[in-house]
N, C-alpha and C positions, 0 to 999 in steps of 0.2 A: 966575204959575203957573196953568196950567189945568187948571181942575176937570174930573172926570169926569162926565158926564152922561149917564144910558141913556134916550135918546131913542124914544119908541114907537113900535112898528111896523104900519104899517095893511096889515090883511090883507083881505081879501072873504070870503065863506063859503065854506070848503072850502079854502081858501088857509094852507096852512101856514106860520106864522110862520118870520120870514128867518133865524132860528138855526136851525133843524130843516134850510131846504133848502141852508144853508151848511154841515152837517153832512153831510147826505145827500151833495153835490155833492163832499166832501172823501174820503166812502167811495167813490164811485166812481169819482174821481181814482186814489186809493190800489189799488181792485181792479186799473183800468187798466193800472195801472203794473207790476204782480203781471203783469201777467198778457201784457206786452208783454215782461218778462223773462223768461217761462216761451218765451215763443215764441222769442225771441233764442237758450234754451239750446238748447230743441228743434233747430231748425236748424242750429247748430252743431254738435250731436251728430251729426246726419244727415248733416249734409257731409262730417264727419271720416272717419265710416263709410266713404263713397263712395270719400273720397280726402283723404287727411290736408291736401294743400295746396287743395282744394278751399274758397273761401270761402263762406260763409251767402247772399250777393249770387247766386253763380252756381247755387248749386242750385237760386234762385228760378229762373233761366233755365231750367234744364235741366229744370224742371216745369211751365213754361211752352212750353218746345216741345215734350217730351212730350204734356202737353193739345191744341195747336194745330198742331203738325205744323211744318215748316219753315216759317220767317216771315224777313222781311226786318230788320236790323238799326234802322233807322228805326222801323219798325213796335213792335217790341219796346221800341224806347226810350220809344217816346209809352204801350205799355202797363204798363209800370215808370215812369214820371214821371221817365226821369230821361235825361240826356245823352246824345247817342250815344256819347260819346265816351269814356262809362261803359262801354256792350255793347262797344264796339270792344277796348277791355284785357281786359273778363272773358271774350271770345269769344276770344280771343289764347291767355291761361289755358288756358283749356277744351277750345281743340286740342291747347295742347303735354299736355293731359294725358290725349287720346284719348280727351275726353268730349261735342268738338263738332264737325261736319265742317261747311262750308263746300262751298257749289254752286250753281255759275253761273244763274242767270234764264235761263231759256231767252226772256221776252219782255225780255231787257234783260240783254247780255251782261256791263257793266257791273255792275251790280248783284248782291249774294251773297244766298242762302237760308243760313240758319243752319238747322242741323238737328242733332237728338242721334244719336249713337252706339249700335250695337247693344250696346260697352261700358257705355254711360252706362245705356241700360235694364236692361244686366243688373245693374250693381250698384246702380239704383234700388230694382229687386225683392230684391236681397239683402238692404237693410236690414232687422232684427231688428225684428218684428212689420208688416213688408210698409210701404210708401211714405206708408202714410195718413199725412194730417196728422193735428200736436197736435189740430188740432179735433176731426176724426171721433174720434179714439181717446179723449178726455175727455168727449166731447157723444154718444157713441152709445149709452149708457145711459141719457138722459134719453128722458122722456114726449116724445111728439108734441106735445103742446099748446105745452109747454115749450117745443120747440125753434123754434115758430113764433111763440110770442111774443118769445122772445131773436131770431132773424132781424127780425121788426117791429122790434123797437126799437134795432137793430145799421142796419137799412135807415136809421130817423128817424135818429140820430148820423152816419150818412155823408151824408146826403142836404146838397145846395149849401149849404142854410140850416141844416141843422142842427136844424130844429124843424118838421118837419112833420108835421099835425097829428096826434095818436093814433087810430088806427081804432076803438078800443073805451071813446072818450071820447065 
């Protein structure tokens, strides 16, 4: 049978012993996941709004070519990380539901522009309290300070490594 043994933990000065940051590290798991749910609902809502068969996938589209103007299917797939093969069915979608047109490359006849609909913009703008994202609509009452330190630390958690270094360490 083996004994239990709590084994010490060597910290440096300033160095928060490993239950505190296994603790810490577990609340912001926990927020994360709050809050990747809150976003999942948000979208949903907003699609539904738009267009009840409208999925959460394609409204990303349709706010992404809004923002960028007509883009190429390729293009769109390396900017969502995901297969062309993804855009190619949700672009399918999103004309039979008169929210994405399709137009020829004029330097490549071959090739389509995906672009939205003067439909898709108008009922982007219908949504109830206007297009903003969950973010702006829950972060635009915070302090300035605030929100540039939550950007800082949103930047280090994306960043390749994931740990780069704090600017105010």
């Amino acid at each position: 049978m083996t004994e239990n043994v709590e084994h010490p933990t060597v910290t440096g000065p300033g160095t928060p012993p490993a239950a505190d940051v296994a603790e810490a590290l577990a609340e912001v798991e926990d927020q994360m996941m709050q809050l990747a749910a809150y976003v999942r609902g948000a979208m949903r809502q907003v699609a539904t709004h738009i267009d009840p068969a409208l999925q959460p996938f394609g409204l990303k589209i349709l706010r992404l070519l809004r923002r960028c103007g007509p883009t190429h299917a390729s293009a769109l797939a390396e900017s969502l990380d995901v297969d062309r093969s993804v855009i190619s069915r949700q672009a399918r979608l999103l004309e039979e539901l008169g929210l994405l047109e399709l137009a020829a490359d004029p330097a490549d006849g071959r090739a389509k522009f995906l672009a939205v609909t003067p439909l898709a913009i108008e009922k982007m703008a219908a949504v109830p309290g206007g297009d903003k994202s969950f973010v702006h609509a829950r972060l635009a009452g915070w302090p300035e300070a605030d929100l540039t330190q939550f950007a800082l630390l949103l930047k280090r958690l994306n960043s390749p490594a994931g740990d780069e270094p704090n600017p105010a360490a």
